[in-house]
C-alpha positions in Angstrom: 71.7 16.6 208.0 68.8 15.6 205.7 66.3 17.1 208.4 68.6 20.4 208.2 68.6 21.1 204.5 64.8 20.1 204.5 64.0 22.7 207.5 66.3 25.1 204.9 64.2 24.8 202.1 60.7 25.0 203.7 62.1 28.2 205.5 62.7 29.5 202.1 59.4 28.8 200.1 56.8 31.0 199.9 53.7 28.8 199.7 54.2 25.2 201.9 52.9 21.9 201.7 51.3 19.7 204.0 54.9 17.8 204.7 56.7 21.3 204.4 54.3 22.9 206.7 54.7 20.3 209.6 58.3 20.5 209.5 58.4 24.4 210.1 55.8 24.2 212.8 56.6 21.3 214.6 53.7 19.6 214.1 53.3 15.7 212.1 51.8 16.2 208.9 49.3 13.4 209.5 48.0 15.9 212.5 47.5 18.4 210.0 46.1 16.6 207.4 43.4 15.2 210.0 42.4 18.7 211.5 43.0 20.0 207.8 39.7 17.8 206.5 38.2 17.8 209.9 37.6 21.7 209.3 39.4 22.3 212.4 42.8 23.5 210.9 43.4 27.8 212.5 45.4 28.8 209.2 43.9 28.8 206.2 45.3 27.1 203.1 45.1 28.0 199.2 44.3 26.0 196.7 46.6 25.9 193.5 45.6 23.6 190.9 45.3 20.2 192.8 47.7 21.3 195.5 46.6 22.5 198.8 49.2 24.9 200.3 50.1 27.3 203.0 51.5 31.1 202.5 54.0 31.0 205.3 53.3 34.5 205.7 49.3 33.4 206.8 51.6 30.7 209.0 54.0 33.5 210.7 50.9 35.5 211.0 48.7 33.3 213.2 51.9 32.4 215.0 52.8 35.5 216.1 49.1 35.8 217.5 49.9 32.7 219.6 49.6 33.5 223.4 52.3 32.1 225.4 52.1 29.7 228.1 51.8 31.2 231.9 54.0 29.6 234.6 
């Protein structure tokens, strides 16, 4: 239920953070943080004050460029 409401709330937010982003991609956040400072992270992230975030619109963008998987 706790995973739900979470899932709710990220899905509602315009800008995402590391843990926020993870859960609405399906991805762990410690992935993203590692690719993230590895320079290797495809979206690109803002920077608001000390916070590092995602526009979920750049996220649904470079989603919906996603190829899908043959076979």
């Amino acid at each position: 239920m706790k995973q739900l409401n979470q899932q709710k709330e990220a899905q509602s937010k315009r800008m995402l953070n590391f843990e926020e982003l993870a859960q609405y991609i399906g991805l762990s956040p410690q992935t993203i943080r590692n690719r993230f400072y590895a320079g290797e992270f495809p979206i690109p992230a803002k920077r608001i004050f000390s916070k590092t975030l995602w526009d979920i619109k750049d996220v649904d963008k470079y989603l919906d460029k996603l190829q899908g998987i043959d076979g």
